[in-house]
Every structure is written in C-alpha cells, then in structure tokens.
TIDOFI-104461 format. One record per atom (N, C-alpha, C): x, y, z. Coordinates in steps of 0.02 Angstrom, whole numbers, plus 50000, padded with zeros to 5 digits. Example, Ala and Ser with C-alpha at 12.3 -4.5 7.8 and 13.67 -1.06 7.14 Angstrom:
506604971650390
506154977550390
506604983550390
506424988850354
506844994750357
506455000250394
***
This chain:
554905379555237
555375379155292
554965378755356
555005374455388
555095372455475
555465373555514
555195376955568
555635379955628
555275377155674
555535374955737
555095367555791
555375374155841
555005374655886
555175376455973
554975369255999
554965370456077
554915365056118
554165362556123
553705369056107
552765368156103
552605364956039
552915366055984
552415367555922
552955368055847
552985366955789
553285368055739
552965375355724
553305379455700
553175383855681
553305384655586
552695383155556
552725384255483
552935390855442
553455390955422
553425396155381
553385399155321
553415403355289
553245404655211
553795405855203
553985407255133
554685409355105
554805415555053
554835419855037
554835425754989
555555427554971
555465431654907
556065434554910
556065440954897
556355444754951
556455453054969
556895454054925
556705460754890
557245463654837
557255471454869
557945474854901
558015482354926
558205484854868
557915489754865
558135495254818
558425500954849
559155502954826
559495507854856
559645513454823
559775518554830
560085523754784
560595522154752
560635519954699
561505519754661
561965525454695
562625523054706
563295527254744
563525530854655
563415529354624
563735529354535
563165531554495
562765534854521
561905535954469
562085541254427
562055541854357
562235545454304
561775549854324
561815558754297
561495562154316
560865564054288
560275564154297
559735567654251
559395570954254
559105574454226
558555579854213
557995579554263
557695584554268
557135583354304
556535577254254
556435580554204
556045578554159
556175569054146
556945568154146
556845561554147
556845557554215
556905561254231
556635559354324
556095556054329
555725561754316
554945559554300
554805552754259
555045552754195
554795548254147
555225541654184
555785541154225
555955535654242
555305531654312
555255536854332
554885534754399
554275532154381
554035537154321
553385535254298
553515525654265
553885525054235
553995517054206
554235513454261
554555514654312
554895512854381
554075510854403
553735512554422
553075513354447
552685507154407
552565507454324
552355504054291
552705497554279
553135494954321
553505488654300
553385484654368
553465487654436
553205486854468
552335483954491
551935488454455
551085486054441
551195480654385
551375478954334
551425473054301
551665468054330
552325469854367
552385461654409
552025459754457
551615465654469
551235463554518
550655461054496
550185462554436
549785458954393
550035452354393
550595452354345
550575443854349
550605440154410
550845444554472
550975436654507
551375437454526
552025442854518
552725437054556
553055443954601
552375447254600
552665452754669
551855452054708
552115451954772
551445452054829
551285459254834
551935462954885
551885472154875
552495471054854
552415479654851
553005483854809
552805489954862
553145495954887
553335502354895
553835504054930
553805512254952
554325515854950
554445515655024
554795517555065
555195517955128
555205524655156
555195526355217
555275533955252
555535533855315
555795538755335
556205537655419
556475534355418
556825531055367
557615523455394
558125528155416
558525525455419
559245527655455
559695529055382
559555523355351
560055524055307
559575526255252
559755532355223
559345538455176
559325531755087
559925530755092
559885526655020
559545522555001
559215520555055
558635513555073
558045519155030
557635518854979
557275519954949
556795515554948
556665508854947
555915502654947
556235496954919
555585493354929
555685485854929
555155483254905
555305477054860
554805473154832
554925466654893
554195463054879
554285456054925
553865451954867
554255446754822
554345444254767
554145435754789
553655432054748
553395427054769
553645422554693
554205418554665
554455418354618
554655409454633
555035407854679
555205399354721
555795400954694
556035408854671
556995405854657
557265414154684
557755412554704
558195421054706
558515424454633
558515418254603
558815420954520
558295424154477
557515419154493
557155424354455
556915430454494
556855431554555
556565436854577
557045442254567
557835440454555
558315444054544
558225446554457
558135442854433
558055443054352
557485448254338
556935446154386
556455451254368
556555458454408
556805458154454
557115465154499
557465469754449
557845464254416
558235468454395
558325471654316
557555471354281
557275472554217
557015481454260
557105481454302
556435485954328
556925495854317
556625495654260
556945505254225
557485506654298
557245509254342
557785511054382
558315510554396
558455502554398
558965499154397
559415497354314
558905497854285
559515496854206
559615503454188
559285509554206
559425516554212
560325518554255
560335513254302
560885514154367
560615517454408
559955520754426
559775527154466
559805519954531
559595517054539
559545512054603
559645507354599
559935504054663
560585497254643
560105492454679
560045485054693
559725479554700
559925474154761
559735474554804
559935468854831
559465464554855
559565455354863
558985451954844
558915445854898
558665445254939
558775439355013
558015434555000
558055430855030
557555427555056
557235430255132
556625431455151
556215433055179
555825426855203
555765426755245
555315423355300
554785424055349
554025421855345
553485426155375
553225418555423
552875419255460
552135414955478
551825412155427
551925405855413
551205403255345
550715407655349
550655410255272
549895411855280
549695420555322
550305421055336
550075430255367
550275434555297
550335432455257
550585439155166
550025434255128
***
C-alpha cells in the first residue's frame, strides 16, 4: 500500500495485528491450569514465531481498558490465515481470551 502527500509517496508495509482480550465468558480454572495454559499460551506463540508468521508477540500494561491483555503483529499476506493461526493459540480454544484481528500499517521497512 501507497499513501502520496504533496512531497513524496509514502511506502508502506502491511501486517496483521491480532488483540488478545480477556474472554467476558472464560470458564473457570485452577490455579494449576492457569499455569499449564500460559505455559503452552507462551509456547505457541515462540513456534509461530520460529516459523515466520509472527514478527513480535507480548503482553500489554497501563491500557485503559484492563481486558486488553497483548498482541501479536502477524506477517501471513491474509487476515484469514493470521486469524486461523491466532486462533489455534491454547488460550483462545481454552475461551480464557477472545481474538480480534485488523490489518496494521507501518513505514516500509521500520518492523
């Protein structure tokens, strides 16, 4: 994507942002599987990021809105797969955290 001002085209890159929120409906659990979710939550995350189709991944602090928990920024060329793969990720097929998935837009070349 191309964005022109009156000086210069401005090139841009394209990504796709996946928010992770607190589920409003999150079944309740244990401490213990707390743990073991976060721990695979964590590990699904570093694999997509091995292969390729996550740039970063982490967690969020000081937002306004508390449910806002983190965000992946997903390098995939579709919203369906970055959605597809978002949404394999334990937390979310757990219900503990719900998904939402946009396109993102940077400077060529600054990620």
């Amino acid at each position: 994507m191309s964005q022109a001002n009156e000086e210069s085209p401005i090139e841009l890159d394209r990504f796709e942002l996946a928010l992770l929120k607190r589920s409003t409906s999150s079944p309740p659990f244990t401490e213990e599987e707390l743990e073991q979710l976060q721990a695979r939550h964590i590990a699904h995350l570093q694999e997509q990021t091995r292969l390729g189709h996550i740039r970063v991944a982490g967690p969020v602090d000081e937002q306004r809105d508390e449910s806002l928990r983190g965000l992946s920024l997903y390098q995939t060329g579709s919203l369906e797969r970055a959605r597809e793969l978002a949404s394999a990720d334990p937390s979310v097929v757990a219900g503990r955290l719900e998904l939402d998935v946009m396109f993102f837009y940077c400077p060529k070349g600054s990620i």
